[in-house]
N, CA, C and O of each residue as an XYZ file, in Angstrom:
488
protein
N     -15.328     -3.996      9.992
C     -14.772     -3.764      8.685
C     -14.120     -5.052      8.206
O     -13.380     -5.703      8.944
N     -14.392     -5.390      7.021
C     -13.883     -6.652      6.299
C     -12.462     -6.343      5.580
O     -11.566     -7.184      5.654
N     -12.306     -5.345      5.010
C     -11.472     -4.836      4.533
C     -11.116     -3.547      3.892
O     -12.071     -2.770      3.922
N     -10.002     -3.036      3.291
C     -10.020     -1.565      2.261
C      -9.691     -2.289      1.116
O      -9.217     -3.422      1.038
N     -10.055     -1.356      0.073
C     -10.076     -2.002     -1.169
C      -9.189     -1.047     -1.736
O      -9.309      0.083     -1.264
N      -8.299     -1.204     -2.655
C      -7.423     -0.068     -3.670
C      -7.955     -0.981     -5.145
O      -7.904     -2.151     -5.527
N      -8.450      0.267     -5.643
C      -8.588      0.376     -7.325
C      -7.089      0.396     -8.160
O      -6.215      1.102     -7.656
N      -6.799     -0.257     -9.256
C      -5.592     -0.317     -9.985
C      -6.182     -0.804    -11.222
O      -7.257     -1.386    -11.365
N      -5.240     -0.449    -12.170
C      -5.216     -1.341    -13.490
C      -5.225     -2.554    -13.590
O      -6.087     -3.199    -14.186
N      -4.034     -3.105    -12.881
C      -4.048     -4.644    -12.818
C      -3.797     -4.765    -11.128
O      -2.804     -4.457    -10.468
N      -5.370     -5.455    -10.623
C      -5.147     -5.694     -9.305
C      -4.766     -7.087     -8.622
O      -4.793     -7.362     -7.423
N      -4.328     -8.054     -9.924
C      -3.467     -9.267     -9.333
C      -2.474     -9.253     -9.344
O      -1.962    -10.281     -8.901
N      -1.638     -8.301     -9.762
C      -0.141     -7.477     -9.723
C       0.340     -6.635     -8.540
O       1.459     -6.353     -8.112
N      -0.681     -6.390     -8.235
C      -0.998     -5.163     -7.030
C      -0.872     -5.952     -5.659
O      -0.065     -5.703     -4.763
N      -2.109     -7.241     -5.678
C      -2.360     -7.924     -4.938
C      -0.777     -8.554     -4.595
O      -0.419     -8.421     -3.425
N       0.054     -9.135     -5.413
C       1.068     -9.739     -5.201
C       2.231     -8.805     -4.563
O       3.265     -9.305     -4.121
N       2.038     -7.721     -4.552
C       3.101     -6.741     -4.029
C       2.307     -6.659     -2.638
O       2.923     -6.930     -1.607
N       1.254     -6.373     -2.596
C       1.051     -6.243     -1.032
C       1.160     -7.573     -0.290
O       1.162     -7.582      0.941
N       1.258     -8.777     -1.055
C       1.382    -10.120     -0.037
C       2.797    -10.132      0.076
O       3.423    -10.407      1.099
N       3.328     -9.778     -1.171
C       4.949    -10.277     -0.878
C       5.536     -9.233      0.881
O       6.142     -9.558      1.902
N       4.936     -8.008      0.385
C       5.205     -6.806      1.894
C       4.418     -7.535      2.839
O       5.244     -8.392      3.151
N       3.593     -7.743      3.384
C       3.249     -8.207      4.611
C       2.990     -9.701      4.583
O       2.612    -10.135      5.672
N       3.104    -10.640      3.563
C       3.348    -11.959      4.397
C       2.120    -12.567      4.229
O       2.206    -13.780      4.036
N       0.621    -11.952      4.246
C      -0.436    -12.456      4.004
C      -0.773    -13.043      2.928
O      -0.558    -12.454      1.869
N      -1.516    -14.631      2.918
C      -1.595    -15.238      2.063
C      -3.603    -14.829      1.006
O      -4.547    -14.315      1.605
N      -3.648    -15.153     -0.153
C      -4.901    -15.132     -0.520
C      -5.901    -15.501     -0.062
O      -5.949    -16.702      0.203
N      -7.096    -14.667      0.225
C      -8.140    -15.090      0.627
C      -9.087    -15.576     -0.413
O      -9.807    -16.567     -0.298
N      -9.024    -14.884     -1.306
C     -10.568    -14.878     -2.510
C      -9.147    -14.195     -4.264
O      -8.215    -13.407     -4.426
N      -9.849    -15.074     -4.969
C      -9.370    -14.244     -6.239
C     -10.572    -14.838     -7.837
O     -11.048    -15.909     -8.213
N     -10.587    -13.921     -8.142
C     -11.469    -14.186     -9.302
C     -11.171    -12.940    -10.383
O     -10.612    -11.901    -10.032
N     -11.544    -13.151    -11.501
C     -11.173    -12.222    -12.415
C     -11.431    -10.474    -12.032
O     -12.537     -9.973    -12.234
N     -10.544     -9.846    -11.598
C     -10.487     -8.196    -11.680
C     -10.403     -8.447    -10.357
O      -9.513     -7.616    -10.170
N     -10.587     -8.902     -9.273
C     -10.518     -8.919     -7.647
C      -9.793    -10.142     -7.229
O      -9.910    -11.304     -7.618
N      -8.891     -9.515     -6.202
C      -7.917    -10.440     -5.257
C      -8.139     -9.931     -3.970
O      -8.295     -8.709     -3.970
N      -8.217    -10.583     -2.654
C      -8.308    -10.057     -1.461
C      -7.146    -10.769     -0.747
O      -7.053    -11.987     -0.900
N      -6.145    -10.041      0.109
C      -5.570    -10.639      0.736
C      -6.209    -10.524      2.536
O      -7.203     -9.897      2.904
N      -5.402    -11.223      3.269
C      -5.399    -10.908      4.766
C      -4.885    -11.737      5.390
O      -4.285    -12.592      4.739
N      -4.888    -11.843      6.725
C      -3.700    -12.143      7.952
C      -4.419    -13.325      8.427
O      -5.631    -13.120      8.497
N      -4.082    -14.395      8.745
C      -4.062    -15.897      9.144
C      -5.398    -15.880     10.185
O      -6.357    -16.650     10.223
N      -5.117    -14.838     10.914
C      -5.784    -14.443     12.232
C      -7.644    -14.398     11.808
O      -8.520    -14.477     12.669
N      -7.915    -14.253     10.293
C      -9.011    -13.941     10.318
C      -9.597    -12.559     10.396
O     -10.821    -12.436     10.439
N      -8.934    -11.680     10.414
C      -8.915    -10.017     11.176
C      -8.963     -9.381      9.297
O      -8.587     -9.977      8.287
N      -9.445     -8.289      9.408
C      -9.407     -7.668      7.933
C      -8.250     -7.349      7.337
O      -7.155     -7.284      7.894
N      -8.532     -7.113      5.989
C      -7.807     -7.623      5.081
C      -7.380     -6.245      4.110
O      -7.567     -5.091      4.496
N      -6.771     -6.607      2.779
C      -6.644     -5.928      1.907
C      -7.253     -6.482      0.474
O      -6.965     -7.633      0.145
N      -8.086     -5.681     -0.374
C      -8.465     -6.265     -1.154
C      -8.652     -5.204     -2.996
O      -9.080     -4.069     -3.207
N      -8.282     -5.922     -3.639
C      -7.776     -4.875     -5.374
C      -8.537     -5.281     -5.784
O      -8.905     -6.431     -5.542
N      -9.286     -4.215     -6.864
C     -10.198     -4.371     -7.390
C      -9.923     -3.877     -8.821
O     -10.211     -2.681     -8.815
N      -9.495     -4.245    -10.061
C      -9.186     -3.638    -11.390
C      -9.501     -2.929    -11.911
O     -10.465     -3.261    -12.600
N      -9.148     -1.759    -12.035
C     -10.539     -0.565    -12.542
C      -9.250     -0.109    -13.977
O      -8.030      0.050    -14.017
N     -10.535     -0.034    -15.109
C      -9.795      0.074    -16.612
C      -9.165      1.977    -16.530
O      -8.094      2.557    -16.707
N     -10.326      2.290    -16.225
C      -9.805      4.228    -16.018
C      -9.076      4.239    -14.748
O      -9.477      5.298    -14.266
N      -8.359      3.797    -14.000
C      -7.807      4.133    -13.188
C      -6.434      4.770    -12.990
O      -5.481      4.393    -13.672
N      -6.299      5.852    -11.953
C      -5.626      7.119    -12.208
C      -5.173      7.021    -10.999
O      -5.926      7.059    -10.026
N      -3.480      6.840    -10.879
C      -2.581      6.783     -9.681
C      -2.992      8.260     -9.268
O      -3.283      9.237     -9.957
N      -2.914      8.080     -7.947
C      -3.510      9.730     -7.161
C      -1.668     10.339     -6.915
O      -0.576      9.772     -6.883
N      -2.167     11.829     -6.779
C      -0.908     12.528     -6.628
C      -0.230     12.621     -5.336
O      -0.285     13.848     -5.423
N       0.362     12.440     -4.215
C       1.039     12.749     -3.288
C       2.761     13.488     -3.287
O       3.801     13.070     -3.795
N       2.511     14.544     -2.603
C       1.938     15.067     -1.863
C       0.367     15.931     -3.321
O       0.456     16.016     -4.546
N      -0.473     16.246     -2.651
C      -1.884     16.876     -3.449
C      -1.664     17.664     -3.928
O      -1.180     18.565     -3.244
N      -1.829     17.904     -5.303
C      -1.945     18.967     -6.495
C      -3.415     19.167     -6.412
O      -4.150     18.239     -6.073
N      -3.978     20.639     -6.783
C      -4.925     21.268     -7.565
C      -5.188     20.092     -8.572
O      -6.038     19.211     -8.447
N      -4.281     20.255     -9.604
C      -4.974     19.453    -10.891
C      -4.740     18.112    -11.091
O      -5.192     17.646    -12.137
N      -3.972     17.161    -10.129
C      -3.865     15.825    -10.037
C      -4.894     15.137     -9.354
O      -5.710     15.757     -8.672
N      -4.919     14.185     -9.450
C      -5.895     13.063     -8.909
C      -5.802     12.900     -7.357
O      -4.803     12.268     -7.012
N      -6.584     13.309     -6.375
C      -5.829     13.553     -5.561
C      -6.171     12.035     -4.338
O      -7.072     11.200     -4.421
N      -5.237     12.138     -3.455
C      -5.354     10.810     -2.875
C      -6.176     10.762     -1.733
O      -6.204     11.687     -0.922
N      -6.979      9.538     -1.604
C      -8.129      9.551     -0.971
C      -8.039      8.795      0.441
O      -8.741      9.034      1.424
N      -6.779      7.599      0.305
C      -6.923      7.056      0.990
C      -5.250      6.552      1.484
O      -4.612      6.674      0.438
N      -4.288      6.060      2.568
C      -3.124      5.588      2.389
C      -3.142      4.579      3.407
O      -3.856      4.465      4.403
N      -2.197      3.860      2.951
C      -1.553      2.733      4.533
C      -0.590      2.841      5.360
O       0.593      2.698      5.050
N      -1.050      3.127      6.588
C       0.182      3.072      7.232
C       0.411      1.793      7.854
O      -0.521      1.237      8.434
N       1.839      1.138      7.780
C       2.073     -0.091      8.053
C       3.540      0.194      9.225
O       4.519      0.922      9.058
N       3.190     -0.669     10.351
C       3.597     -0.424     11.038
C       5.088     -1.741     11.334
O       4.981     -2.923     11.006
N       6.069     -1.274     11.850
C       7.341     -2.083     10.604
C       8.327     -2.410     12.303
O       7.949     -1.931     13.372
N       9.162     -3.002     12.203
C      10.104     -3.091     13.496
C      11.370     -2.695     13.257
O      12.165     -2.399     14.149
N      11.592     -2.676     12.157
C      12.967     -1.706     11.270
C      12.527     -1.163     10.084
O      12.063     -1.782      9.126
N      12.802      0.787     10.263
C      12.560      1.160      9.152
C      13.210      0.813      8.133
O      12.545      0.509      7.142
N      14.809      0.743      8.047
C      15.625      1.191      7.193
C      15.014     -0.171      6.459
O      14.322      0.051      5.465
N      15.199     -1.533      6.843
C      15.108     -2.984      6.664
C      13.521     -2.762      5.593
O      13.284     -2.774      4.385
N      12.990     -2.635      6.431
C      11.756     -2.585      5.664
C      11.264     -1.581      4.617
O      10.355     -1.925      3.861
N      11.792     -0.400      4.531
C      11.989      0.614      2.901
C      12.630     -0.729      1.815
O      12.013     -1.249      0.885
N      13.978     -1.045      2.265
C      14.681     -1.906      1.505
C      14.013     -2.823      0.815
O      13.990     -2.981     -0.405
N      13.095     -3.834      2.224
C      12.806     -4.735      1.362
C      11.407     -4.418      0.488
O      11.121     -5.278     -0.346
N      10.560     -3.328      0.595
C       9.584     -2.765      0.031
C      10.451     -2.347     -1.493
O      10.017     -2.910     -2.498
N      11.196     -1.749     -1.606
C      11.855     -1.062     -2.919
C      12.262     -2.629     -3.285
O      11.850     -2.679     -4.444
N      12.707     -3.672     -3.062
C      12.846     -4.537     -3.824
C      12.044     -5.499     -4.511
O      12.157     -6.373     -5.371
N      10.932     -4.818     -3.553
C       9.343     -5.890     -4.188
C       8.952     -4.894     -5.154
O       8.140     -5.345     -5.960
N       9.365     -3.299     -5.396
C       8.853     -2.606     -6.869
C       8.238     -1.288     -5.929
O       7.321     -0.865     -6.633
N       8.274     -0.751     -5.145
C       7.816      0.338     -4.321
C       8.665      1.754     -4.775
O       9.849      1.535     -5.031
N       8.406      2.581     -4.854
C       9.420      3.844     -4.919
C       9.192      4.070     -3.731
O       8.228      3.710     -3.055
N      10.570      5.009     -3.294
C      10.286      5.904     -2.389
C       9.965      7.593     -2.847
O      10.386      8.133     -3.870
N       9.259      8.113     -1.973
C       8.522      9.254     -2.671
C       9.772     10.449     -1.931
O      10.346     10.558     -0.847
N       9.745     11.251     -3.346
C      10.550     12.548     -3.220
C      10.520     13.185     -1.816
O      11.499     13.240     -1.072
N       8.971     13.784     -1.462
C       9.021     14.314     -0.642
C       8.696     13.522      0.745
O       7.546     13.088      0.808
N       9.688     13.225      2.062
C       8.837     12.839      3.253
C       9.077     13.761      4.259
O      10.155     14.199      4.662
N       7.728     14.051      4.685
C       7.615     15.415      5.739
C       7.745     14.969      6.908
O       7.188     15.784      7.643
N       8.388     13.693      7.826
C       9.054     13.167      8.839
C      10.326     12.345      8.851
O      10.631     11.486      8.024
N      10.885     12.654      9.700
C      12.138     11.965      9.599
C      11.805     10.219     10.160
O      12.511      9.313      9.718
N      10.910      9.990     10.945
C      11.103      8.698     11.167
C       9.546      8.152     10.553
O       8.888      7.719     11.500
N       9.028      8.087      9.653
C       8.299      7.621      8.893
C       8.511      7.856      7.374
O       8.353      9.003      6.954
N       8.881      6.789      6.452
C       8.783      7.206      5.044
C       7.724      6.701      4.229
O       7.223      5.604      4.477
N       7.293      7.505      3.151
C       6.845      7.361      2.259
C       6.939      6.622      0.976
O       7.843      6.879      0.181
N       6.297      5.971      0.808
C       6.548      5.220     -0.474
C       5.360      5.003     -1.883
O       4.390      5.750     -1.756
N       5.335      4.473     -2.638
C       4.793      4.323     -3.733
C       4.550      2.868     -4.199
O       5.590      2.215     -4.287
N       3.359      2.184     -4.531
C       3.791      1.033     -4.888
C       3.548      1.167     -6.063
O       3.306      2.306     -6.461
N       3.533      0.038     -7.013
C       3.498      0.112     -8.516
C       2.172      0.789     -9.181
O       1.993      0.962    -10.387
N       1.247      1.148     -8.076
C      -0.268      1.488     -9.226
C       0.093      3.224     -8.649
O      -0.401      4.267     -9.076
N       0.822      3.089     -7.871
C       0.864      4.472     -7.715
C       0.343      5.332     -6.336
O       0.363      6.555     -6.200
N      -0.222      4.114     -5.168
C      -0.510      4.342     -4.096
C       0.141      4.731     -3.279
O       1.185      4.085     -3.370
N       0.238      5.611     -2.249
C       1.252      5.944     -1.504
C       0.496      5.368     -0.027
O      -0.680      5.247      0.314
N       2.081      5.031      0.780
C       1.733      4.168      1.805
C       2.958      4.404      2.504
O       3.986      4.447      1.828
N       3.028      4.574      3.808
C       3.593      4.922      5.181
C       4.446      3.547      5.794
O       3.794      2.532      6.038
N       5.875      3.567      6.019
C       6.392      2.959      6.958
C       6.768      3.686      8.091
O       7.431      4.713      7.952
N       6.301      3.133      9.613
C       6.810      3.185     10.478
C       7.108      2.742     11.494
O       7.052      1.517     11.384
N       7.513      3.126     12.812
C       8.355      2.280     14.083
C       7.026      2.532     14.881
O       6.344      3.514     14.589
N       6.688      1.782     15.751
C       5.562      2.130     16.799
C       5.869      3.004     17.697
O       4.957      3.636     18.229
N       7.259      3.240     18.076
C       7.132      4.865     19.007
C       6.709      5.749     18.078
O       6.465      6.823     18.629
N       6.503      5.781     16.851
C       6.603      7.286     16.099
C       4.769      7.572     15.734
O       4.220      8.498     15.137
N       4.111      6.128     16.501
C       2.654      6.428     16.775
C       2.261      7.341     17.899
O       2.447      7.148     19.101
N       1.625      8.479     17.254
C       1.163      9.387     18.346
C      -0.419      9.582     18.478
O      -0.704     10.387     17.591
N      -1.653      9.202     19.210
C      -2.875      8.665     19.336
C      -3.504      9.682     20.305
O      -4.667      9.537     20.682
């Protein structure tokens, strides 16, 4: 796998919130597509601009857009890392159905997972 792609309105806006959260610098950018990823060469993240695009609902409604896909990002301090996610433009989402993983929102409306590596269960 080369990478996941998230659809947004504006995906060089998008792109810049997920580099500022994990640190990864640009790989590729050209008009409507930005790809980021990790130094290492290892896959990536990559936005793609879509004009109809429709933030999905979390938790899933019947009549909302419903969500297809999320990130879980795996963090060494939760509290630290919600923080510094909400200061790059992230909400945190109303509902989180664990106590040691939260939920969040970034600006297109994606929802995406922080957590501690004990709270990985495989």
């Amino acid at each position: 796998m080369a990478a996941i792609t998230l659809d947004a309105s504006n995906a060089p806006a998008l792109a810049q919130f997920y580099q500022s959260l994990l640190g990864w610098p640009t790989r590729k950018e050209e008009p409507g597509w930005v790809e980021i990823a990790p130094t290492d060469g290892s896959a990536g993240l990559s936005f793609q601009t879509e004009p109809l695009f429709t933030p999905p609902q979390w938790p899933s409604s019947p009549s909302e857009q419903q969500m297809m896909i999320h990130l879980d990002i795996r963090v060494n301090d939760l509290t630290s890392a919600v923080d510094h996610a909400v200061v790059l433009g992230a909400t945190l989402a109303e509902f989180q159905p664990q106590s040691d993983v939260r939920v969040l929102h970034d600006q297109a409306g994606h929802p995406f997972c922080l957590f501690v590596r004990s709270t990985l269960v495989v």
